[in-house]
Every structure is written in C-alpha cells, then in structure tokens.
N, C-alpha and C positions, 0 to 999 in steps of 0.2 A: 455773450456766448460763453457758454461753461466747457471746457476739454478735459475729459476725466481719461485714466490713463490707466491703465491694464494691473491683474492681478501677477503682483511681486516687480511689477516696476517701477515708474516714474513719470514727471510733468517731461522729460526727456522724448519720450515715444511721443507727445501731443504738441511741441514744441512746432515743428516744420507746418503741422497742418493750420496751429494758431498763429504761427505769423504770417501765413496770406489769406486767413480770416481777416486779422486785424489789417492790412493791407489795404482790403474791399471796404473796409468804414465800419468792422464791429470792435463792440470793446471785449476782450477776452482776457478770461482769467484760465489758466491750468491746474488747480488745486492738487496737493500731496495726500495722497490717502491715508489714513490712519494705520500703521501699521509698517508703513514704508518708509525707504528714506532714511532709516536709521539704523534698525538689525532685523535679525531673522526670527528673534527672541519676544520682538515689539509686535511682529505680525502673527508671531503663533499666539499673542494673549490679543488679538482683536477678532472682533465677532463681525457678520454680513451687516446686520445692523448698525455698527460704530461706520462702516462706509458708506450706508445708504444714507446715514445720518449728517454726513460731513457734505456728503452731495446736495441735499437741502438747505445747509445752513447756505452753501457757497449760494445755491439761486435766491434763497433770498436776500441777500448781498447786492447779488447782481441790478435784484428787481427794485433797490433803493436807488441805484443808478441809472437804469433805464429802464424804459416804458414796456419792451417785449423781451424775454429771454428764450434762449435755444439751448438745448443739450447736446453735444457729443462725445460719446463716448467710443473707445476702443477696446475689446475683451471684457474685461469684467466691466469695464467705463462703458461701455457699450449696454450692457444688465442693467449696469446702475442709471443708466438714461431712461431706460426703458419702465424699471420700476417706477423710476417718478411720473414719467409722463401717466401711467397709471394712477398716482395721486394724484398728481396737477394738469388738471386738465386745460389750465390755460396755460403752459407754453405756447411760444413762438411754434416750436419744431423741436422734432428729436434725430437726430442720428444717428445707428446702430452699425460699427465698424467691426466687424467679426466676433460679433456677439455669441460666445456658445452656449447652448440650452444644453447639450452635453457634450463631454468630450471623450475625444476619437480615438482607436489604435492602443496602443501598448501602454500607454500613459492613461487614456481613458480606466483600461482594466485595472492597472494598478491602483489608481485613484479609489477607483469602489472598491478594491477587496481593501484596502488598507482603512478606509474611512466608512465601510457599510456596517449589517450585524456582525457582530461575533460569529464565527465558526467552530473549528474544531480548535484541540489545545494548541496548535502548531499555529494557527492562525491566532490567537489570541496572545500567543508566545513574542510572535512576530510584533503586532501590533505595540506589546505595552516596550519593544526594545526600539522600533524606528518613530524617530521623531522628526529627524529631516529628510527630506528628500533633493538626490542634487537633480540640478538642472542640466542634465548631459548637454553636450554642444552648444550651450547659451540660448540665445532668446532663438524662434521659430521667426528670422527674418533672410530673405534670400542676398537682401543687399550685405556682403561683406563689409563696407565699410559703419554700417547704421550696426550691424549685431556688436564689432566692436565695440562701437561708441557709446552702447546704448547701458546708462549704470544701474540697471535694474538686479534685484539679487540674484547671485548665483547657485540659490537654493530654494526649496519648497517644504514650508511647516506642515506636515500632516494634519494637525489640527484647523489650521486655515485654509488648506485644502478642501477639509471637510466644508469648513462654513461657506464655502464657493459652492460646492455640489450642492448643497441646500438652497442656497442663492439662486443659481440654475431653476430649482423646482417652485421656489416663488417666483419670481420672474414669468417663469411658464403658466403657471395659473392664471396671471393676471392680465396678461398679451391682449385679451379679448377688452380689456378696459381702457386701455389707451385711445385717449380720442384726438391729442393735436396728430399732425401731420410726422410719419415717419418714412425715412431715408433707411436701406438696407443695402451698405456695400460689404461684400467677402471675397476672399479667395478661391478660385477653385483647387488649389494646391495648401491650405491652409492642413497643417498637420496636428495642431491643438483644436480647434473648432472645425467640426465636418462641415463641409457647402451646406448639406442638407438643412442644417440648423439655420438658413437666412430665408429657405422655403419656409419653413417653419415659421418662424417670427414674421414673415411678410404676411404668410396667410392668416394667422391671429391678429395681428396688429392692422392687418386692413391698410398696411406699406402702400404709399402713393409711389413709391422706385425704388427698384432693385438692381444692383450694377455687379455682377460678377465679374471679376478683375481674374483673366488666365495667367498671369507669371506672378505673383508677390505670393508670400507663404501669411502667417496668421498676422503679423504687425505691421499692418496694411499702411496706416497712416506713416511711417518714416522708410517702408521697401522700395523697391523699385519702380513701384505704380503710384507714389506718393502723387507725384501732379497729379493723377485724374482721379484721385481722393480727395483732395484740396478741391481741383474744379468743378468734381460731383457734389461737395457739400456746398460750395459756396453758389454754385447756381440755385439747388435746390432750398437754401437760404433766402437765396432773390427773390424766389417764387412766392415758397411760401412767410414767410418774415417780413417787417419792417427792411425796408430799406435805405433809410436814413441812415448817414452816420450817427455811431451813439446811442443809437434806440434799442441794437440789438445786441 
C-alpha cells in the first residue's frame, strides 16, 4: 500500500491512516513528494510530473515486494492515485481522499486569476510581483490538535500552484480510464476541494463507494473522522485486494 500525502504537505497527514493499514497485515510505505519536505523555494522549481513520477517509481518498489499493490492518496495524493490507476491498470485498488478536480471559494478565484491568462497591466503587474502565497489559518483541518501538529508549509508557490490546476485538468480527462476498483471518501464541509468534486470523480471513475464524512474539513485522513477513514479504506481494501499479510 502506497500513502501519498497532499499538496505543500507531508508523510505527516498519511501517517495515522498507514498505521492501521499496516496493523490489518499490509505493508505500507508514505513517500515525500518532490518538492516538499524541504523549502518553498524546492517546490516552486517542481513540475505535476516530477510528482506523478515519484508515485510510480514508489509502486514499482512496492510491486518488487509484494504480489498486489493499492493506492491512496489524500488531495493532490488523491490525483496522483487516480492518475495512475489510469496508467496501471492492474492495481490492487485506488483510494481518492478529498481529491479536488477544482478548487472552491476565495482561494479557488484567486488561484485562477494569479495562475490563468494574462489580463490587463494591473494584472500582469500583480502577477510578475507575487510569488508566494500564505496559507492563512494553516492547513483546512477541523481537529485543532492535528492542524497544529501537522508540518506541512506554511505557504503556497504560485508557480506550483499552477502545475496543481493543470494537474486537476489531466486528472479529469482521464477519470474515464481507470479500470481497478476505486474508493471516494470527502467532506461535506471541506473548504479546499468542493463535495461536488467526489460526485464527479465517482461518476467518471465508475467508484464502487462513496462515503461522505459531515464533520472533518479537507484532511480527512488525520481530522476528526480519521477512524471511519482508516475503517472505510481498510474494509474496502478487504474486499477488493489481496488479503494476506504482505501481498498488499
């Protein structure tokens, strides 16, 4: 089992959920995404690809060790599952934890006008001056004690911002080509990724379960509702995966 972990944070957010994976008898690995983990400066020179890239290299890792592998991802870890299972069509299983195809609210707008075309001078003025963006109020989790804990950065590269929105629009293209079995749990209260977006990816993707969670905001895996994250991936694990220890 692979745990990929959200755009501008860390193996931190997918820690809780891989250790009652690995509990139930799978072997899991949390990989660091390129770009993270280090500075703000390392993630404004990585591209959608340098992540999509790392998330392959980890499964085929995985698939030297065991016989079936699974995906899950959280936010962009969520994308990044979902693109592969579009490549690879034999996974085990994919899981899509608040996966956004776009994003919502005030952050949504701002994201497009700062990373779309060019406009007027004012706009293009703007543009060539902001290059970080902060993360007001920290991560989008309702548990007080997980948003502190949680060391992901406390900012947002414009430029990698953009390669997420791109990310987003491949992702969505290719929903229709996933053929292993996919998992779609969200929040209704998620303030980065609208609900809407888990209709969406369920209807494309052909989602064998969809679990809307009413109290946790977007970092579903370490919020409040983290148990019945953990218990919704790990049954639907059971079902559809190897069940051995080891295999998955």
């Amino acid at each position: 089992m692979i745990c990929v972990h959200g755009f501008t944070g860390s193996p931190y957010e997918m820690h809780y959920l891989g250790a009652a994976l690995a509990r139930a008898g799978a072997t899991v690995r949390g990989p660091l995404l390129p770009g993270h983990g280090t500075s703000l400066d390392d993630l404004e020179r990585t591209r959608w690809q340098d992540w999509a890239a790392a998330v392959e290299r980890e499964v085929d890792a995985m698939h030297r060790r065991c016989r079936r592998v699974a995906v899950v991802g959280q936010s962009l870890g969520g994308l990044l599952a979902l693109h592969l299972a579009a490549r690879r069509p034999g996974l085990a299983a994919v899981a899509s934890l608040a996966a956004p195809l776009w994003l919502g609210g005030l952050s949504g707008y701002v994201a497009r006008w700062l990373t779309g075309p060019s406009g007027g001078r004012i706009h293009q003025a703007v543009r060539q001056r902001v290059r970080m963006l902060p993360k007001l109020g920290g991560s989008d989790v309702r548990d007080r004690r997980a948003r502190a804990e949680n060391p992901g950065y406390d900012g947002i590269p414009v430029r990698a911002l953009g390669e997420l929105l791109d990310f987003m629009q491949v992702v969505h293209a290719v929903l229709p080509q996933i053929a292993p079995p996919v998992l779609v749990v969200h929040a209704r209260r998620d303030h980065t990724a609208p609900v809407a977006c888990a209709a969406r990816i369920a209807e494309l993707a052909r989602a064998r379960r969809v679990r809307i969670l009413p109290r946790s905001f977007h970092l579903i895996a370490i919020d409040v509702e983290r148990d019945l994250v953990a218990a919704e991936v790990s049954a639907f694990l059971r079902h559809h995966a190897a069940s051995q220890p080891g295999e998955l």
